[in-house]
C-alpha positions as CSV (number, residue, x, y, z in Angstrom):
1,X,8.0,-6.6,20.2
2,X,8.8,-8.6,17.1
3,X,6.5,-8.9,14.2
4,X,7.2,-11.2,11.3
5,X,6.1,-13.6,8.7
6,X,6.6,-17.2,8.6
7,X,5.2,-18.8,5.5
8,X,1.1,-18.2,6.3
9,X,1.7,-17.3,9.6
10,X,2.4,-13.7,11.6
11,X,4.4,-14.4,14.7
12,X,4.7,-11.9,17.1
13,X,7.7,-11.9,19.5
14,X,8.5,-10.6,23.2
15,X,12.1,-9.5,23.5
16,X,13.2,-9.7,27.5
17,X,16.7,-9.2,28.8
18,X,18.2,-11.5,31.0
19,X,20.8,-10.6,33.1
20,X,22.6,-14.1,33.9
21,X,22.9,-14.2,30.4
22,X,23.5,-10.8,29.5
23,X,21.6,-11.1,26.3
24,X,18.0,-11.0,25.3
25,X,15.9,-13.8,24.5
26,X,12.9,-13.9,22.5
27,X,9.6,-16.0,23.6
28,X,6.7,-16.4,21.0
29,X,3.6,-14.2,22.5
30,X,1.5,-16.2,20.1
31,X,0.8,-16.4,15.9
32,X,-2.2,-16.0,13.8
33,X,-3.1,-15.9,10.0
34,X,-1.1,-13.8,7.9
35,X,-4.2,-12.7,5.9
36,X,-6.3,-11.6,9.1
37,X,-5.8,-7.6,9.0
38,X,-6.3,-7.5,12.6
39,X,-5.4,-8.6,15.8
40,X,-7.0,-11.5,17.3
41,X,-8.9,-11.1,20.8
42,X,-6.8,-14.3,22.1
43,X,-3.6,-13.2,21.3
44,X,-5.1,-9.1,22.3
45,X,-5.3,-10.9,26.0
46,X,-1.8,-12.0,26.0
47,X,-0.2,-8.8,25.4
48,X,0.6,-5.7,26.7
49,X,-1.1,-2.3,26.2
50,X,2.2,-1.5,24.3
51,X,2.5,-4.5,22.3
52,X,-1.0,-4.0,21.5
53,X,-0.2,-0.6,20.2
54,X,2.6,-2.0,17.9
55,X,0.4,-4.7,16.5
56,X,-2.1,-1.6,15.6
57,X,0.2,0.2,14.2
58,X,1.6,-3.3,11.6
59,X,-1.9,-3.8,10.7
60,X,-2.4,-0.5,10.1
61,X,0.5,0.2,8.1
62,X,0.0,-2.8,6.3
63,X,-3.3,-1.7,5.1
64,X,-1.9,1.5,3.9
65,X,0.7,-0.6,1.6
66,X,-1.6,-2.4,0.5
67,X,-4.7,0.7,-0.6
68,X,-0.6,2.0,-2.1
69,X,-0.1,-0.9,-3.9
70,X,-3.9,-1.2,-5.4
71,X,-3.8,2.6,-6.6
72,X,-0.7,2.0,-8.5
73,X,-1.8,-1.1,-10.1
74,X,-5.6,0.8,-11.2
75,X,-3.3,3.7,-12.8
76,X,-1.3,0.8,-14.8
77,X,-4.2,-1.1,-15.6
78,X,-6.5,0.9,-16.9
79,X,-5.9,1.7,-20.2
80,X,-6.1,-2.4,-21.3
81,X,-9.7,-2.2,-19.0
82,X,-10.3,0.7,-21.2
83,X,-9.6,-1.6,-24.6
84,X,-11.3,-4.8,-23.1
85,X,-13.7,-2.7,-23.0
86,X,-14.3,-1.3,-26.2
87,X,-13.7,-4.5,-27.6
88,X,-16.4,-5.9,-25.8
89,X,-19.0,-3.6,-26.8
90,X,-17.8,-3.6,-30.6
91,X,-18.5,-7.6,-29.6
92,X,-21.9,-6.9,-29.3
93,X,-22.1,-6.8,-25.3
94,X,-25.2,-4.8,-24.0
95,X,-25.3,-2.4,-21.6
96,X,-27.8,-0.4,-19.7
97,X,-28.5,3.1,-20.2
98,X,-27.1,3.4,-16.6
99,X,-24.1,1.8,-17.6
100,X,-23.4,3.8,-20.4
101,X,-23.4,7.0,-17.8
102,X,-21.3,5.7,-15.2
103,X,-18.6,4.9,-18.4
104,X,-18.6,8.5,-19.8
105,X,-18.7,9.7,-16.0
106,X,-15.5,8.2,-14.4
107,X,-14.0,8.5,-18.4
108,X,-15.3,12.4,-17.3
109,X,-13.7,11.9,-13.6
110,X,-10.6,10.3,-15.4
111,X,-10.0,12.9,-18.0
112,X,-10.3,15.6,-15.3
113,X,-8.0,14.4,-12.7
114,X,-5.3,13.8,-16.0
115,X,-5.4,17.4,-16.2
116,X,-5.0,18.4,-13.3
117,X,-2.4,16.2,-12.6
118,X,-0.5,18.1,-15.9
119,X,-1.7,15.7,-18.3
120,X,-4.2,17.8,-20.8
121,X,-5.1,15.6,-23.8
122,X,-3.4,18.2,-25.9
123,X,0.1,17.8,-24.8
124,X,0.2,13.9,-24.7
125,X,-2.5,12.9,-27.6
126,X,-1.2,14.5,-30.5
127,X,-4.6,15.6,-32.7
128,X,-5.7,12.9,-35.4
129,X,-4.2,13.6,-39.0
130,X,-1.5,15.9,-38.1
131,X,1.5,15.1,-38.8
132,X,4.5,16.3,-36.2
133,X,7.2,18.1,-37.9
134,X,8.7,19.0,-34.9
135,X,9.0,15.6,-33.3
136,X,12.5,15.5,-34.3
137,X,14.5,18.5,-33.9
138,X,17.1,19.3,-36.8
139,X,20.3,20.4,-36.0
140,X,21.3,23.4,-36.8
């Protein structure tokens, strides 16, 4: 089985071989949505068990590219949330005392995972009015 994209559309394709010919020709199974993340009981009824299985397995793998993609733009993002943020509250914007914890708790979560990821504040921030002397080695 085929799978592929056409414009708004997810086509999915039965290969069969035809002798006569000697070549294999392709006939539509059917086409749904590209932005359904599963399989539609229609087009389910018109396949086999094994093109089932394949469809599954597209879904799923496009789910997973897309949880991939999501992760990697919340690591890039966040440090403009993170001034929008601030900005916001020196603006004046109120928050809840519940608010207020669940900021300092994933800043907590965030700060955490940095370090264990080898990313301790110390070795990336440099301290507030200290200048580095050693930015720059001299030569020698």
């Amino acid at each position: 089985m085929q799978i592929r994209r056409r414009g708004k559309k997810i086509e999915f394709l039965r290969s069969q071989y035809v002798p006569e010919k000697k070549a294999s020709t392709q006939a539509m199974v059917g086409s749904q949505d590209y932005f359904i993340d599963r399989l539609e009981p229609e087009l389910r009824a018109k396949m086999e068990p094994l093109e089932v299985q394949q469809a599954e397995g597209f879904f799923k793998q496009r789910q997973q590219e897309s949880a991939a993609m999501s992760r990697r733009l919340a690591v890039r993002g966040v440090a403009s949330e993170l001034r929008d943020a601030t900005k916001a509250i020196e603006g004046g914007q109120e928050l809840s005392t519940d608010q207020a914890v669940a900021i300092y708790r994933a800043m907590d979560d965030l700060a955490k995972q940095l370090k264990r990821s080898g990313y301790p504040k110390s070795v990336v921030v440099p301290k507030k009015n200290k200048v580095q002397t050693d930015a720059f080695p001299k030569d020698d």
